[in-house]
N, C-alpha and C positions, 0 to 999 in steps of 0.2 A: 173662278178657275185660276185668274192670276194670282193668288193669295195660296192655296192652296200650293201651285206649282211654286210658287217661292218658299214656302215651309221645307218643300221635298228639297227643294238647292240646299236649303240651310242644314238639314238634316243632313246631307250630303258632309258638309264642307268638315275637313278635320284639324281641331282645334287642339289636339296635343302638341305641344311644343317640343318635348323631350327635355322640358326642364325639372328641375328637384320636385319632389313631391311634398315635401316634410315641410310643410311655412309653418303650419301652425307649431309645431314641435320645436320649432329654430328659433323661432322670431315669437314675441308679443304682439300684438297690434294697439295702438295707441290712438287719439284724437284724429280727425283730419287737418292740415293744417295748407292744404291749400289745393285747386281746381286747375287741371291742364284741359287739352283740347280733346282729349280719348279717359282720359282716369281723372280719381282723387289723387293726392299725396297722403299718408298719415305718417304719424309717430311710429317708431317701433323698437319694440329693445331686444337684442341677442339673448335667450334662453342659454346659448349652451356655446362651447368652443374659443378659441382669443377672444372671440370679442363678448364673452359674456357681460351683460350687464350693460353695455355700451347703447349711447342710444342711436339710431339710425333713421334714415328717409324709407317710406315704402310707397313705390309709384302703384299701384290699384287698380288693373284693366278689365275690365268685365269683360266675361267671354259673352255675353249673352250681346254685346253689342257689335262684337265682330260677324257683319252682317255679309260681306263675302268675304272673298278669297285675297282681295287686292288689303282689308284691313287688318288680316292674318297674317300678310306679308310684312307689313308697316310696322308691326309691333315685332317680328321676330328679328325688321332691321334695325329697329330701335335699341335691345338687346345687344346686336352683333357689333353695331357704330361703336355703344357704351362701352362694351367691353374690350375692343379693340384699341379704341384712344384713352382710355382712363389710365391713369397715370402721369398727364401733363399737369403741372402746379394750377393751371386754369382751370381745368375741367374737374366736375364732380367725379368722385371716384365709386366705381362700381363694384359691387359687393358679391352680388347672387342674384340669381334670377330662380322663380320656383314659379310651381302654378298648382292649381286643383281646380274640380270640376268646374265651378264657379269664376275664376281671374286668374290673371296672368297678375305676377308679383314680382319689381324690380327693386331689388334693394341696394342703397346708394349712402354714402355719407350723408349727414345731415349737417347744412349750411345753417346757423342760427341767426345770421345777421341781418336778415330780410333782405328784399330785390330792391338792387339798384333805383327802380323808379321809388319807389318808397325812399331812400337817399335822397333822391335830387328831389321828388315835391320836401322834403324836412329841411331843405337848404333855402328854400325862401327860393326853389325854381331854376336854379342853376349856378353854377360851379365855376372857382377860380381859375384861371389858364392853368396855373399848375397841379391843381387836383384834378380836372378833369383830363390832365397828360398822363395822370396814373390810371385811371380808370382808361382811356384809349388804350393805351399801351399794355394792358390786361387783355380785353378784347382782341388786340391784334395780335398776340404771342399764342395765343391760343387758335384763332381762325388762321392762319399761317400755318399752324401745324396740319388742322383735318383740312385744307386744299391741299398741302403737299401727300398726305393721305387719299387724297381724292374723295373726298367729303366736302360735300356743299351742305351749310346750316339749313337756311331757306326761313328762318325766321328770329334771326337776329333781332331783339327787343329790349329793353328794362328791365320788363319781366321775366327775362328769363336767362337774367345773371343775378346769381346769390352774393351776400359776404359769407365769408367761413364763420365770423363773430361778428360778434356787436362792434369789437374794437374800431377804432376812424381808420386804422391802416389796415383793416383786413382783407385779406387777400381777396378775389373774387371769382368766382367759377362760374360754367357756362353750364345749365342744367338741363337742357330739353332740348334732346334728339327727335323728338316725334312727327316731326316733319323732313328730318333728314335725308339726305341720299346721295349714295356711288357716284361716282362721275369720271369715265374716264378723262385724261387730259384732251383728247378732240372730238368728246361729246359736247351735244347739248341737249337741256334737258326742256320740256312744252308745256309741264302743266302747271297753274296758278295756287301758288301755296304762299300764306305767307300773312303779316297781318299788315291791311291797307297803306298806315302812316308808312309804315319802312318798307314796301315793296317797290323793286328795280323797272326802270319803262320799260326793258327788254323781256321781264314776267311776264305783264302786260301784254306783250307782242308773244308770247310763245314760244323762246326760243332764247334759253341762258344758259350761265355756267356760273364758274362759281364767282366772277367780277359781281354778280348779284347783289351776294354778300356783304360786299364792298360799299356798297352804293346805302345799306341798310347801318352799317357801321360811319359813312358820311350823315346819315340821318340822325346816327344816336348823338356823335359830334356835337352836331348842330343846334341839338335841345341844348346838352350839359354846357355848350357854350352862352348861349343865350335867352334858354328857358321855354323858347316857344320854337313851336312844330313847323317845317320850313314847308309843307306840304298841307294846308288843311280845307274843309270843305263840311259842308253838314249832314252829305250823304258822302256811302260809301263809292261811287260813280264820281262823284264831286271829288274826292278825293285823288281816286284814280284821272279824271284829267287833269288836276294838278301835278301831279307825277310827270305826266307826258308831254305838259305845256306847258309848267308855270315856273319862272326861275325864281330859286329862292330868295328871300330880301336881304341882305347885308348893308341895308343903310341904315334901318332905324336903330335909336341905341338897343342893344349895351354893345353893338359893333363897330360902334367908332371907336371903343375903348380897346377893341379886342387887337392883340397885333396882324398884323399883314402876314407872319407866317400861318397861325391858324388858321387867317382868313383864308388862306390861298388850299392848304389842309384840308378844307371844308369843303371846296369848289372843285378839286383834284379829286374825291369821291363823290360826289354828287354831279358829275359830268354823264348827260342822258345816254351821249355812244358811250356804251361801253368798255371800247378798246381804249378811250385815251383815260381810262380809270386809271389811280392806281393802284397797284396788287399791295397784300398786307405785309410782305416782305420789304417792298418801294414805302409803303407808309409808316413803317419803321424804322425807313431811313432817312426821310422827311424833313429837311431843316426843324420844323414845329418840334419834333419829338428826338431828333438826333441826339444820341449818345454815346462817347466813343467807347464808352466801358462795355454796351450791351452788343451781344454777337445779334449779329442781323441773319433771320433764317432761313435757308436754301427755298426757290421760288421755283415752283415751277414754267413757271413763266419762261424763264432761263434756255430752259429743253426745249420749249414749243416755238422760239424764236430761233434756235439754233436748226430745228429741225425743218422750219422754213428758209431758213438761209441755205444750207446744203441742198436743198433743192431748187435753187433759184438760180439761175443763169451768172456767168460772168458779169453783164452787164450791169443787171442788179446789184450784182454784188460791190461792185467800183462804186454805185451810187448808194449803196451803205458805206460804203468805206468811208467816202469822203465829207459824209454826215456823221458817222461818226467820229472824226477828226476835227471836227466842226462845236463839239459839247464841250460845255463848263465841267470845272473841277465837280459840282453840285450833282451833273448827273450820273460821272464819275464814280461818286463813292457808292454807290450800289455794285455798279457791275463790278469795281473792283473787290469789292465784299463777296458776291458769287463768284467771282474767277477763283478767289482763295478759297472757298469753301469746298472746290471742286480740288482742292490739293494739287496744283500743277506740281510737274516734276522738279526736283531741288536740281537736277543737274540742267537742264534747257528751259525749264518755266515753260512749259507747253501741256497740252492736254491730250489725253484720247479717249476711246471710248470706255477703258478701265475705269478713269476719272469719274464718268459719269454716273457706272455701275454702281461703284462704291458709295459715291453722297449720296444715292437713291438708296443702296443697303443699309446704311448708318441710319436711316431716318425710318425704315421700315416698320412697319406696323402690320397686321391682319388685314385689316382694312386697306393697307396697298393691295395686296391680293387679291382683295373683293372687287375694289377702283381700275384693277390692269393696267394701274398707273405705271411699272418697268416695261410692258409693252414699247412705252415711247422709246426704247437705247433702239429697238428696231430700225427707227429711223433715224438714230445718228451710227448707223453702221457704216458710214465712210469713214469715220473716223477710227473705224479699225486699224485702218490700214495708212490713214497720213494722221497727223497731227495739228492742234491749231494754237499757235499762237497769242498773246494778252491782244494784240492790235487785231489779230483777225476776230478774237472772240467779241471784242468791242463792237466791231463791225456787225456780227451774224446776233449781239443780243439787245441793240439799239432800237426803239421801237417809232418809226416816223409817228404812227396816232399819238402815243404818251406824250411826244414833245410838240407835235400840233395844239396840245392842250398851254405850253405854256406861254404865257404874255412874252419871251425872248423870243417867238419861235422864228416869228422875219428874219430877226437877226441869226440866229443859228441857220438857216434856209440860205440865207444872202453867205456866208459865209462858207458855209459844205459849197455852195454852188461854184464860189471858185476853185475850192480844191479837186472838185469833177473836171473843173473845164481843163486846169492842170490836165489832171492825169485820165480820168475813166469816159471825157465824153469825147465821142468820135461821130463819124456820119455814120446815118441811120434810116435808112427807108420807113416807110409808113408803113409798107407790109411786115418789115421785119421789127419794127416799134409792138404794130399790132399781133404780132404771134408771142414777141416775148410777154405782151398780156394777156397772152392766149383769148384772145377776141374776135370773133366771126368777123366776116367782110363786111358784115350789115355795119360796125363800129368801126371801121376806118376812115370815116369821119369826121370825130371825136377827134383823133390822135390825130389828125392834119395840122393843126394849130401849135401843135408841142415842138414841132422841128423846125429851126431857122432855115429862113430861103438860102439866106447867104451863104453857111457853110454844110448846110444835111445833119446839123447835131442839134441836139436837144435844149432847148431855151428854158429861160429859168421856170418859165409858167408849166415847159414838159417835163423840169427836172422834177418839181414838188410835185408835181400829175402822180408822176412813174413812181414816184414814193411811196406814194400813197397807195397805189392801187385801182383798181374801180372800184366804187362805192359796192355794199353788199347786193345793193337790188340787182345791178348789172347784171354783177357776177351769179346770182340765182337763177337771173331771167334765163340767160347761159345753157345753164346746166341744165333747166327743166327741156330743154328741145331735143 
């Protein structure tokens, strides 16, 4: 009966796409020339129209395998992601999409260079600091653009960036959307996609975004720097606790050879929380890869910090302030990279929410649409109506996790702390400590120990507290009551 009753589902399910019908009349079909996780690849040559004669990629989905409705979705996102983001020098560029009874048919440039891992096993297994700063810096101009798009890869690998040519400098593109997905800016997404070696501890746990990505782009890093897997194991389990317990080794050679910026590059994506990752915007501003000639790309990161600051209390706000008064030139040239990209006014150098609108519009894509990524100006609607500042935006896009991450961070801690005690720390009750953490009475507590006896204001051990936050479990335990 259950077989039966699944025939009737499948019979059910409708498998028209509403794409071209005409493949065979367009297109040739040629050799296969390589095996993804849902289709073939083949050869295939344009019959008819510009591109007559041209050769091309064709991705090959069998309809007979789209077995529900969730794998009929997967491929018609796969379609909508291509066609929305193609166009960026990184990314494969998308052609046409057609189907007949039989397959769904994506047609794409054809990259002739072969995949990246194929590179690096032909290099004797890994790459010079400066080659392998051209290949990063591919990867991250590309993954920067689909999160500002609201695109999460979800399987960032070797395999699955092409060269355009054979050539040694050939450009490199990102080919395989097929695990892809939307995301708005304060989702997160649950389910385990992805392949073992480069999957995020946070997959793992159930609950990501697109810092994921990041963590897989730390992984590929780590090969092309030094040829072996910083994560390995002999099952796939094995592997998965090394992800979640094992830190990677940076002592045996060829790391002693490697410098101290990559090193720190490497460690700065491969950090297991999440929040003190950094974004590919931040890893393109990165001492390791710094370059004053290259525009550094609009983050959204930017907005989602902004839009936690404007709703965060005065208090808060004093103690961003005087942490961000507190940072080096180093962490500087980001934010001041985003302040400009947001166009502040030529006549007061200030922002509002026009600002925002507009770097979001510039960078738009279909795929913003799909992502509900301008949703976010929603929440910078106070700035309708005042404006902010280079000093206040510093303040509102300064992230306590990202600089908890770095070896300075005592000292930049010790240092905000004075400018607090200066200006923003005052007495403070426990109750009125624990409401601006918005924390039940059951956690006043906790917060006892952050407030000096002597004057009622917040000590240095409550200043970095209150920075921080409570940890995520807290704050879950929280909410589920």
């Amino acid at each position: 009966m259950g077989q039966c009753y699944a025939r009737n589902v499948e019979r059910e399910l409708d498998k028209s796409f509403g794409y071209d019908r005409h493949f065979a009349a367009k297109y040739e079909l040629g050799k296969e020339v390589g095996r993804g996780h849902f289709g073939h690849t083949c050869l295939a040559r344009a019959r008819k129209g510009d591109m007559r004669g041209q050769l091309l990629a064709v991705k090959v989905i069998s309809k007979a395998k789209m077995t529900t409705a969730i794998s009929i979705e997967d491929v018609r996102r796969e379609v909508k992601i291509l066609k929305a983001l193609s166009g960026h020098s990184n990314l494969v560029k998308f052609y046409d999409a057609c189907e007949d009874a039989l397959n769904v048919y994506i047609i794409m440039e054809l990259c002739e260079g072969g995949e990246l891992l194929d590179r690096i096993l032909s290099r004797g297994g890994r790459y010079t600091e400066e080659d392998a700063k051209v290949i990063v810096e591919q990867i991250l101009n590309v993954v920067s653009f689909c999160h500002l798009q609201g695109v999460v890869h979800r399987d960032l690998k070797p395999e699955n960036f092409l060269f355009s040519t054979r050539d040694d400098h050939s450009p490199m593109k990102i080919i395989d959307f097929g695990l892809s997905d939307f995301i708005r800016p304060d989702e997160r997404l649950n389910d385990i996609v992805g392949s073992a070696y480069y999957v995020a501890p946070e997959v793992l746990h159930r609950s990501y975004s697109t810092e994921a990505d990041m963590w897989s782009i730390g992984v590929i890093t780590y090969i092309l720097l030094c040829g072996s897997r910083p994560f390995w194991a002999r099952t796939e389990s094995g592997i998965f606790r090394s992800v979640l317990r094992a830190d990677p080794n940076f002592d045996d050679a060829p790391w002693s050879s490697i410098s101290p910026e990559a090193k720190d590059f490497v460690k700065r994506l491969l950090n297991k929380d999440y929040r003190k990752r950094m974004t590919a915007a931040q890893a393109l501003s990165h001492p390791w890869l710094r370059d004053e000639c290259r525009p550094i790309p609009l983050d959204m990161l930017v907005f989602k910090l902004i839009k936690a600051y404007l709703r965060s209390t005065p208090f808060k706000r004093a103690a961003l302030k005087a942490l961000s008064r507190a940072i080096t030139e180093d962490e500087l040239i980001y934010i001041r990279a985003q302040y400009n990209l947001l166009e502040p006014s030529s006549t007061d150098g200030r922002l509002c929410i026009e600002n925002f609108r507009m770097a979001l519009l510039q960078n738009s894509t279909d795929a913003m649409k799909e992502s509900r990524a301008l949703d976010i100006l929603n929440a910078l609607e106070p700035l309708a109506y005042r404006r902010m500042d280079f000093e206040e935006f510093r303040a509102a896009t300064i992230s306590p996790y990202q600089l908890e991450a770095l070896s300075r961070w005592e000292e930049i801690a010790g240092t905000a702390f004075e400018y607090f005690e200066q200006e923003g720390n005052r007495p403070i009750t426990i109750e009125e400590l624990a409401q601006e953490m918005n924390l039940s009475s059951a956690a006043y507590s906790i917060v006892r120990d952050w407030i000096r006896p002597a004057d009622g204001k917040l000590s240095f051990l409550g200043y970095t507290k209150f920075l921080h936050g409570l940890t995520m479990r807290s704050s879950n335990a929280r909410r589920h009551h």
